[in-house]
DODO-977440 format. One record per residue (C-alpha): chain; x, z negated, y; residue in one letter; residue number from 1. Coordinates in pm, 1 decimal. Layout:
BEGIN
SITE/chain/X/Z/Y/res/n
SITE/A/X/Z/Y/a/NUM .
...
//
This chain:
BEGIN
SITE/chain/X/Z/Y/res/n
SITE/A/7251.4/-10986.7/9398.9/x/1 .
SITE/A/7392.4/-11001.2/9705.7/x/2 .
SITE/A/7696.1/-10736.4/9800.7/x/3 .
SITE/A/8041.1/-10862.7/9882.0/x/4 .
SITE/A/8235.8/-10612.2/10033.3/x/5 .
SITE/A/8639.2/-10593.3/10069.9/x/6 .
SITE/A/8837.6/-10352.0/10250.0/x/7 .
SITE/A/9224.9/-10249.8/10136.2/x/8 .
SITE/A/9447.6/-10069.4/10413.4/x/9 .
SITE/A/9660.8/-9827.8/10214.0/x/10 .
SITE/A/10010.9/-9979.1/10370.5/x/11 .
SITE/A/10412.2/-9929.9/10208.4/x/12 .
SITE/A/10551.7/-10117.1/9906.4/x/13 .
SITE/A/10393.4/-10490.6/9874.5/x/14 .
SITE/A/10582.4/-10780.4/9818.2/x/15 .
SITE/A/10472.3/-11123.7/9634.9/x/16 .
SITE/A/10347.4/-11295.7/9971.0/x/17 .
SITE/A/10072.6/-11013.2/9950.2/x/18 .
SITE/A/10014.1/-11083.8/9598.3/x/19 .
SITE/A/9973.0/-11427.1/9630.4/x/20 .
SITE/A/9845.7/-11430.9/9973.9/x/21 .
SITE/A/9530.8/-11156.8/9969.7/x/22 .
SITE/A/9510.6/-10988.8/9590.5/x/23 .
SITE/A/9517.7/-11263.0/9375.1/x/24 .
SITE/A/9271.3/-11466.4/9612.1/x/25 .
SITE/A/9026.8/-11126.5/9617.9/x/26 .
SITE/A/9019.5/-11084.0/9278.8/x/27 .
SITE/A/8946.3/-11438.5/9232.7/x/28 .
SITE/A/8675.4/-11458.6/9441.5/x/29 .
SITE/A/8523.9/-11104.8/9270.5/x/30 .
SITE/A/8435.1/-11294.5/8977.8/x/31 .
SITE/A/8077.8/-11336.3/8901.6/x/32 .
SITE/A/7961.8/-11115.2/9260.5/x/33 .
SITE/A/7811.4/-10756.1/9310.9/x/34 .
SITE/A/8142.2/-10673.8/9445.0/x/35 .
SITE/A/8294.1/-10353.9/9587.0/x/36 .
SITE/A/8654.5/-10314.5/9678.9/x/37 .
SITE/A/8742.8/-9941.7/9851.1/x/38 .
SITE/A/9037.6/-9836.2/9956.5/x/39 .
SITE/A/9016.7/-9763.4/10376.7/x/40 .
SITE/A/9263.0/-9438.4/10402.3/x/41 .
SITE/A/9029.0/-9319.9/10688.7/x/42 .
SITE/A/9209.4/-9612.1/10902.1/x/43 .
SITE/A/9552.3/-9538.2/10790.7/x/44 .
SITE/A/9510.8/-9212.0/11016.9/x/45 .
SITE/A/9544.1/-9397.4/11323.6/x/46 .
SITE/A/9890.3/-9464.3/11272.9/x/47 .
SITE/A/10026.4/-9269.1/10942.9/x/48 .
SITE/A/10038.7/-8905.7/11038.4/x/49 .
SITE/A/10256.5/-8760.2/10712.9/x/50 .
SITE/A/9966.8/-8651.8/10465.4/x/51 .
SITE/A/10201.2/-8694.7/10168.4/x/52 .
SITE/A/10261.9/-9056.0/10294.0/x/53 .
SITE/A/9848.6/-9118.8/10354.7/x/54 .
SITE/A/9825.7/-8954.5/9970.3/x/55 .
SITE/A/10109.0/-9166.2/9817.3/x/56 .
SITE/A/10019.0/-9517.0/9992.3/x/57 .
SITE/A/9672.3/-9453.0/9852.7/x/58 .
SITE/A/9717.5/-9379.1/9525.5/x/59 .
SITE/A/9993.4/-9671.2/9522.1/x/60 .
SITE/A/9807.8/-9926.0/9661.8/x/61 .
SITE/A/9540.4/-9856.4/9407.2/x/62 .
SITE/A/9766.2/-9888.2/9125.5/x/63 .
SITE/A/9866.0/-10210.6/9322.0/x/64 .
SITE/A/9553.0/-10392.2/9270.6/x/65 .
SITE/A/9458.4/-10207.1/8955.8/x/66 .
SITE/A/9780.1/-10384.9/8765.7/x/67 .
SITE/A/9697.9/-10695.4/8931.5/x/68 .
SITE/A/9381.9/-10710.7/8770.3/x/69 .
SITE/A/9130.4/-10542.0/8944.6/x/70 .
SITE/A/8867.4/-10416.4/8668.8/x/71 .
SITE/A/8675.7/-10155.8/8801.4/x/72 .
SITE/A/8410.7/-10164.7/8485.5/x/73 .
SITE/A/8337.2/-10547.8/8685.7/x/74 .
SITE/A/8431.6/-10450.2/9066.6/x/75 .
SITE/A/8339.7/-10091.1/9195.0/x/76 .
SITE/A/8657.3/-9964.7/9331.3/x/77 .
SITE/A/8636.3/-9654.5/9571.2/x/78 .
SITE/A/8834.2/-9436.0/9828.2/x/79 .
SITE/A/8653.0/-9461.8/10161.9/x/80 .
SITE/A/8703.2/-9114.9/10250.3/x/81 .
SITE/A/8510.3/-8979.8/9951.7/x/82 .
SITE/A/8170.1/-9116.0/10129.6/x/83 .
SITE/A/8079.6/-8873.8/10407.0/x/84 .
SITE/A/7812.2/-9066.8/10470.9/x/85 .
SITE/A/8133.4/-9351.0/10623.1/x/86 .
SITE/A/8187.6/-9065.9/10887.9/x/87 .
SITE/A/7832.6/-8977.6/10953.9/x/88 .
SITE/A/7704.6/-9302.6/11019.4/x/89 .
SITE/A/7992.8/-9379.5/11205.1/x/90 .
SITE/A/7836.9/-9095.2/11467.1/x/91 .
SITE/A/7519.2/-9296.7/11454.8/x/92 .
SITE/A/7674.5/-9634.5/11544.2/x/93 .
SITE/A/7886.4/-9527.2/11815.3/x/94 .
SITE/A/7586.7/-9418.3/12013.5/x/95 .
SITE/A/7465.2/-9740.3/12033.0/x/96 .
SITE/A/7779.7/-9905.5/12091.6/x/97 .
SITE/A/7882.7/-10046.5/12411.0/x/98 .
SITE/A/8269.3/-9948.5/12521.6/x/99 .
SITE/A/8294.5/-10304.2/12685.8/x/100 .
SITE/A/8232.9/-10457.1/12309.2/x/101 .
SITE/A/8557.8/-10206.5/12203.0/x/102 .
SITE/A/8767.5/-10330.0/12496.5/x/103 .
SITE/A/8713.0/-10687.2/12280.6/x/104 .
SITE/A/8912.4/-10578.4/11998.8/x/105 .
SITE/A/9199.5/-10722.1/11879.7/x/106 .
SITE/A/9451.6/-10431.7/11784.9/x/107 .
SITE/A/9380.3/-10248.3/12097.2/x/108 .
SITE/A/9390.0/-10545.0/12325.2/x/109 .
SITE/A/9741.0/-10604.0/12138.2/x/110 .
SITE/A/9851.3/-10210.4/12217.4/x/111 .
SITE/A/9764.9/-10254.3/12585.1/x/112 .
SITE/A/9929.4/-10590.6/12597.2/x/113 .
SITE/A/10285.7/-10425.9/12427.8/x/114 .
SITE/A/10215.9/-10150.6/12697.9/x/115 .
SITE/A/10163.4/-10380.5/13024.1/x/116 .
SITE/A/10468.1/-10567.3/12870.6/x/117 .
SITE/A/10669.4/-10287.7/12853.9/x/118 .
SITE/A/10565.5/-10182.3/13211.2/x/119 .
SITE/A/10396.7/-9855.3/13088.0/x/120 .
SITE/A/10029.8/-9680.4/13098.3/x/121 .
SITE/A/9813.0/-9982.7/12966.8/x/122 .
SITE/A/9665.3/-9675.1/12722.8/x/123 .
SITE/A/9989.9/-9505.6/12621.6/x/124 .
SITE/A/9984.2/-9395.7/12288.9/x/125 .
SITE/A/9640.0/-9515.0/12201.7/x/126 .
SITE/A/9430.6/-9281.2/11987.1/x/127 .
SITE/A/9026.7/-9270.6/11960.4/x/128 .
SITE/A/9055.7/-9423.9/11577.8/x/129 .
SITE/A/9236.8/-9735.7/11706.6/x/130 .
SITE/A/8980.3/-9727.8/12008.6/x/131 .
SITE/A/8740.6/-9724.3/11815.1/x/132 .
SITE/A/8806.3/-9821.3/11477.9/x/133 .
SITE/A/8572.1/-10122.7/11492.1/x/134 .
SITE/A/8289.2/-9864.1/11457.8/x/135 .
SITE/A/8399.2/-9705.9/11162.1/x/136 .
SITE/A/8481.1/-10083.3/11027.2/x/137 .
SITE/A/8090.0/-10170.3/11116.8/x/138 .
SITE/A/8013.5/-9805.2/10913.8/x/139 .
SITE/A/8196.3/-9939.9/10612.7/x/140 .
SITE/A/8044.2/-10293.3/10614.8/x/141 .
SITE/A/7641.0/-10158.9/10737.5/x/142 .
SITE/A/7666.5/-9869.3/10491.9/x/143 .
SITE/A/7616.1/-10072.9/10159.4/x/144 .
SITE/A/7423.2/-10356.6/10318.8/x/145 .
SITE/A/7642.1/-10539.8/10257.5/x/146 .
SITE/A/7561.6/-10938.7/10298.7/x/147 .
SITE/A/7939.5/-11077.3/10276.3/x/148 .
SITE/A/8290.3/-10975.7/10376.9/x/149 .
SITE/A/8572.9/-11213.0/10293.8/x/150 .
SITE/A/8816.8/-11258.6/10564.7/x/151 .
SITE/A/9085.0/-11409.0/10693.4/x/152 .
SITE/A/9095.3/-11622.4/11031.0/x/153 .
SITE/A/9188.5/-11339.1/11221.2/x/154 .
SITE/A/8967.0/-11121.7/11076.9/x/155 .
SITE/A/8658.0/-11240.1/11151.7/x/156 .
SITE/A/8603.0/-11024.7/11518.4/x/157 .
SITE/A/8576.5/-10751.4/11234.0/x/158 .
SITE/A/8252.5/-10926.1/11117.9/x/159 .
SITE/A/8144.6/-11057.9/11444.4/x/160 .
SITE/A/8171.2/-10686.9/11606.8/x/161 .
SITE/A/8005.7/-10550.1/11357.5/x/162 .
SITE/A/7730.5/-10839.6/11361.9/x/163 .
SITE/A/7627.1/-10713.5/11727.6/x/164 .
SITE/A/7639.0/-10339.8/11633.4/x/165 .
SITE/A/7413.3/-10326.7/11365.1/x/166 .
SITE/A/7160.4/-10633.3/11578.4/x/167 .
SITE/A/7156.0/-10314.4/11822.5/x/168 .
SITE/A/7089.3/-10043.6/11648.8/x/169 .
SITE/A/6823.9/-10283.3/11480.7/x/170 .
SITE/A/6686.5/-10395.3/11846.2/x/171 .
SITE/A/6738.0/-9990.2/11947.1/x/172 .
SITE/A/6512.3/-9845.3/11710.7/x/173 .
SITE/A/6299.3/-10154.5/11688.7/x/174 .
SITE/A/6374.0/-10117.3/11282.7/x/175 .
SITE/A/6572.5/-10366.4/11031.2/x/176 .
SITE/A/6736.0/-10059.4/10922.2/x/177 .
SITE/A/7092.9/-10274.1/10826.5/x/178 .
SITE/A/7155.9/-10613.8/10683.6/x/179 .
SITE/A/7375.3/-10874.1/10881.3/x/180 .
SITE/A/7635.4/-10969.7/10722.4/x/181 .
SITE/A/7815.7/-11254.1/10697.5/x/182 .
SITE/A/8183.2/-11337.5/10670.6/x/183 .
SITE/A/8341.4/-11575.7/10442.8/x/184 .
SITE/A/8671.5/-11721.7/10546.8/x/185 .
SITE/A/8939.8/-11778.3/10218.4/x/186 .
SITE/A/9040.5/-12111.6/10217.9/x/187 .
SITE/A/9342.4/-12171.2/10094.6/x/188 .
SITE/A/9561.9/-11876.2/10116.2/x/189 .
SITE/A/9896.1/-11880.4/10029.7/x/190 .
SITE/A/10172.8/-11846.5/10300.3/x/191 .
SITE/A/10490.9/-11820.4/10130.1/x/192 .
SITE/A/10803.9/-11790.9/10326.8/x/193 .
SITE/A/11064.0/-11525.5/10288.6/x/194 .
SITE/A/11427.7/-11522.1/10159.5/x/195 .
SITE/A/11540.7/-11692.8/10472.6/x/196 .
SITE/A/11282.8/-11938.1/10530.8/x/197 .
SITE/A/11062.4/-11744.3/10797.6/x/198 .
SITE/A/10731.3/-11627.4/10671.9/x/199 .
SITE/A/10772.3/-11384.6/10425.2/x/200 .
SITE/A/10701.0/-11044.0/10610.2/x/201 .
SITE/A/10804.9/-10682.5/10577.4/x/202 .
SITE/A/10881.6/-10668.3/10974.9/x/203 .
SITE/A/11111.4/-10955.0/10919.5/x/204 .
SITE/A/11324.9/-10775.7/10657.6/x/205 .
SITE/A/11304.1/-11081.6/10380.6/x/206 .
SITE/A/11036.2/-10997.4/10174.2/x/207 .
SITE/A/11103.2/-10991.4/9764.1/x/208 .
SITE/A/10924.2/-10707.9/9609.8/x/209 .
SITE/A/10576.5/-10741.3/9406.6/x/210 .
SITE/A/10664.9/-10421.4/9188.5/x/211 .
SITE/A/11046.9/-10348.7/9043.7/x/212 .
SITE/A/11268.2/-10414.6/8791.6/x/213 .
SITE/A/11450.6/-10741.9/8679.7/x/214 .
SITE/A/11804.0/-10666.7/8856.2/x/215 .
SITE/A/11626.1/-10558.1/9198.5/x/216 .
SITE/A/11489.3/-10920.9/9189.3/x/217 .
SITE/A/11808.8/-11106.0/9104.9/x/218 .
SITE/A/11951.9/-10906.6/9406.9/x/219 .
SITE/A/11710.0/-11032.0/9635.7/x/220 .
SITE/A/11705.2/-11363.5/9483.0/x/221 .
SITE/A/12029.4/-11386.0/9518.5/x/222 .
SITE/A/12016.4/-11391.2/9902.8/x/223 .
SITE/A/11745.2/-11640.9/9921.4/x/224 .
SITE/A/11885.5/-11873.5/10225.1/x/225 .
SITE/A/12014.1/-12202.6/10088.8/x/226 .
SITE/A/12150.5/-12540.0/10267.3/x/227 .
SITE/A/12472.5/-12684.8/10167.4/x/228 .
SITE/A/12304.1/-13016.0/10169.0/x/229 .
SITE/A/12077.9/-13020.5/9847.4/x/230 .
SITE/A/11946.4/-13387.5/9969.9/x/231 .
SITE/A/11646.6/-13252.0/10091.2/x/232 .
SITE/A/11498.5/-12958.3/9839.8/x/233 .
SITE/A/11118.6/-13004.8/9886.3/x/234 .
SITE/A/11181.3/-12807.3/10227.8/x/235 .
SITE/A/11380.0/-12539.9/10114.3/x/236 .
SITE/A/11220.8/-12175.9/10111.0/x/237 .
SITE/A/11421.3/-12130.4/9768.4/x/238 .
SITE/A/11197.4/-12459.0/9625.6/x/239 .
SITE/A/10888.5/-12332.6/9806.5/x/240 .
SITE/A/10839.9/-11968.0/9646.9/x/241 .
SITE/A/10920.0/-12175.3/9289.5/x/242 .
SITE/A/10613.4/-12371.6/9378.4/x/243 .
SITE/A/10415.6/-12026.2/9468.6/x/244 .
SITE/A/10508.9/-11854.0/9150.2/x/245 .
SITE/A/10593.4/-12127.9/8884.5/x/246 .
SITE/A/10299.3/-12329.0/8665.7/x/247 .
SITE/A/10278.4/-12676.3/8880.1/x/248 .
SITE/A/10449.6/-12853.9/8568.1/x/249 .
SITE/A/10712.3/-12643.9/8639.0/x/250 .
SITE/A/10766.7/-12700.3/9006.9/x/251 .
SITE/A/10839.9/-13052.6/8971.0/x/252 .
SITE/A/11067.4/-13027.0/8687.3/x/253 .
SITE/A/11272.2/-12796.5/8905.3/x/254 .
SITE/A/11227.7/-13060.0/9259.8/x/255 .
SITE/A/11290.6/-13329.2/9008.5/x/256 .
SITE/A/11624.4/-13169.6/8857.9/x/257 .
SITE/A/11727.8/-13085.7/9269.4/x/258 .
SITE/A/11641.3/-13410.1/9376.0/x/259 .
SITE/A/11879.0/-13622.7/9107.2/x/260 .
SITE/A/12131.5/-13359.9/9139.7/x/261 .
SITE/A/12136.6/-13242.0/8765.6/x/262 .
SITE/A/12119.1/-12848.3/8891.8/x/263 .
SITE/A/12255.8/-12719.5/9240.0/x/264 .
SITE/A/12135.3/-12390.0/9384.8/x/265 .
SITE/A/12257.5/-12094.8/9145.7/x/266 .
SITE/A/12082.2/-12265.0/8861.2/x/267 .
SITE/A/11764.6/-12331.5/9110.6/x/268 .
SITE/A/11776.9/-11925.9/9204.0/x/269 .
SITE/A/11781.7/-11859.7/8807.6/x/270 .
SITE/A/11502.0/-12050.1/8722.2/x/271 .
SITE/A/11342.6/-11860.2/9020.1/x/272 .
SITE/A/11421.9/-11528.4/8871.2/x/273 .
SITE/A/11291.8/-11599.2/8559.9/x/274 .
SITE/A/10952.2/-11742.6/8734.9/x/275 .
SITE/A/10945.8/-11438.7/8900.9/x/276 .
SITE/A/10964.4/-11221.0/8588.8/x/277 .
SITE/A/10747.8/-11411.4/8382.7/x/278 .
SITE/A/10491.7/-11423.7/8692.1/x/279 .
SITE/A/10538.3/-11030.3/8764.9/x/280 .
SITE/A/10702.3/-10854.4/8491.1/x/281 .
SITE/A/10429.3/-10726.6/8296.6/x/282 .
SITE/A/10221.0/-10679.8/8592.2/x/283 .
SITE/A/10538.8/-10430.4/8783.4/x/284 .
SITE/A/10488.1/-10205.1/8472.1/x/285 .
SITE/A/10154.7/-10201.8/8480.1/x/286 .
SITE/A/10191.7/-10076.5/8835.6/x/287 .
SITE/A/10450.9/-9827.1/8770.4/x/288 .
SITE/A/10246.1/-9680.1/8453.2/x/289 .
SITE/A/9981.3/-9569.6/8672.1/x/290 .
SITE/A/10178.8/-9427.8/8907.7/x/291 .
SITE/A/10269.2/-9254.7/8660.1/x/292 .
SITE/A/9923.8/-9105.2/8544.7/x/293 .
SITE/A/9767.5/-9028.3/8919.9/x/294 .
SITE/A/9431.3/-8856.7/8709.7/x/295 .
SITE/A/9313.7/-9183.4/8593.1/x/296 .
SITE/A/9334.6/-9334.8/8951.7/x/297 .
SITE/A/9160.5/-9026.7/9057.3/x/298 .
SITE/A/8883.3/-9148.6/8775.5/x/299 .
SITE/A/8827.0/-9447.2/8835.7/x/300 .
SITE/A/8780.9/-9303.0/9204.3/x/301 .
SITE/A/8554.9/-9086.2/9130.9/x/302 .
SITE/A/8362.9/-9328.2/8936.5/x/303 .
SITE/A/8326.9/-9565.8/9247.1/x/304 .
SITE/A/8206.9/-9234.9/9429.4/x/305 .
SITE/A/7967.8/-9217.1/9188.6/x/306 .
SITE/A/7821.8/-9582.6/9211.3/x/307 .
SITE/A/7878.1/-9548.5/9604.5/x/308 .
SITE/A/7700.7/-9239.5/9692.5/x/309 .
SITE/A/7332.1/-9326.1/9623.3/x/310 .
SITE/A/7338.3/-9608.2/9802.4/x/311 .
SITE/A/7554.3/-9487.6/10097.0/x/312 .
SITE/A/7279.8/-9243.9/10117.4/x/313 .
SITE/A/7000.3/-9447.2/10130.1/x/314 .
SITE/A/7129.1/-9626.3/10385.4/x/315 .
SITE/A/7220.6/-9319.6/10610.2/x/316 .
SITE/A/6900.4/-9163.2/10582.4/x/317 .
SITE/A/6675.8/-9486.2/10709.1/x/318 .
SITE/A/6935.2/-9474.3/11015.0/x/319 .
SITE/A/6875.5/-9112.0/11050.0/x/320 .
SITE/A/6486.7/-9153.2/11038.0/x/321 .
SITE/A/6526.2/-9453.2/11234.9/x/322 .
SITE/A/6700.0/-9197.4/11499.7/x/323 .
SITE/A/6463.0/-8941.4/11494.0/x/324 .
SITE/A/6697.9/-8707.9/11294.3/x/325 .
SITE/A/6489.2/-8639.1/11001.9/x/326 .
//
């Protein structure tokens, strides 16, 4: 079968957008493949430097997918810094790596943009890992042959970069040591906007929280932006993350009740809240019951290792023959 490989950045607390947007679409798309979800704490070190932070954001992000469904007797979930053989190859792949293909990348053409903007050294605070994290990307993807990633639209350099390094290590050494693989773009993800109508987004301050309890969420909802003019509620970011969360039936009972003015707002936001509890209630304990027993993440890790390992190795030592290392 062929392997479908997804990548998790262990980041701060998620909020539904993320659910909705990337976790509920990955797991989706799991079903029925050879997946192999891993958690990528080796890129969190270009920018998180507190190792109880890097610890805690990986452990929580685990329990993150893990109570949204993730089933790792189906998908084999792992922690990409228990595969030396990530770091290793990465050596390998950088010395066939042109830096004018790194100059290409995204994030650091965006850090020496926000530099040049700001009038400073176009390199100012750029580390190595962000440099060259596109190499340690390609190690991730080449490592477990993998033959699909599943991206989004602005993800797909990641593939493409990757595409040329492992072509020239194959061209190189005159060996198909690594697969090419292919990315798949997710149709149809959700964008759901935030509690004042922008795109829901932790730098913009309006995000409502995947994982809490019952009267954090009537807080939030309670600030959700609203119009006095209800003449219009198929627009309205408060109508718009009912129809993200809420059973379709339910979406246009609520537009329906806006629209011939039997409910205003406050009874709009309620039916919201209780959406949002019915949609996430179950699934926020989940989360915070694992948090709660770190050693079974820490299995189910070391399960994944398990799985990972052989094949990680495989892979590594064709490239290291392939070298003339062994």
């Amino acid at each position: 079968m062929s392997i479908v490989l997804t990548g998790i950045k262990p980041t701060g607390d998620l909020h539904i957008g993320n659910y909705l947007g990337a976790i509920e679409p990955a797991l989706k798309s799991a079903v029925d493949q050879n997946s192999y979800f891993f958690i990528a704490d080796l890129h969190a070190l270009n920018k998180e430097k507190d190792p109880q932070k890097i610890h805690q954001y990986t452990l929580s992000i685990a329990a993150a997918w893990l109570a949204s469904g993730l089933d790792p007797q189906k998908i084999v979930f792992y922690r990409q810094s228990d595969i030396p053989q990530v770091s290793e190859l990465t050596t390998l792949l950088s010395a066939v790596t042109q830096k004018s293909l790194m100059n290409k990348a995204h994030a650091y053409k965006a850090a020496r943009d926000e530099n040049l903007q700001k009038k400073r050294d176009p390199d100012a605070g750029i580390n190595m890992g962000l440099y060259t994290y596109p190499v340690l990307m390609a190690a991730d993807i080449l490592l477990l042959q993998t033959n699909l990633v599943p991206v989004g639209q602005d993800q797909v350099q990641h593939v493409e970069i990757t595409q040329d390094i492992a072509q020239n290590f194959n061209r190189t050494y005159s060996q198909p040591v690594f697969t090419i693989p292919q990315y798949f773009i997710q149709p149809d993800l959700a964008t759901v906007p935030g509690i004042d109508g922008r795109k829901m987004s932790k730098s913009y301050n309006n995000t409502i929280p995947l994982f809490t309890t019952p009267d954090i969420w009537e807080k939030v909802v309670k600030k959700i932006v609203t119009d006095s003019d209800i003449s219009n509620p198929k627009n309205s970011s408060l109508f718009l993350i009912y129809k993200a969360v809420a059973p379709e039936s339910q979406s246009q009972n609520l537009l329906s009740d806006l629209e011939n003015k039997r409910i205003g707002w406050k009874e709009a936001k309620d039916r919201l809240l209780e959406a949002i509890i019915t949609r996430f209630g179950d699934m926020s304990r989940d989360y915070f019951n694992w948090l709660k027993s770190p050693q079974k993440i820490e299995a189910i890790f070391a399960q994944g290792k398990e799985k990972v390992i052989p094949l990680a190795q495989k892979t590594l030592a064709s490239a290291q023959k392939a070298c003339g290392l062994s």
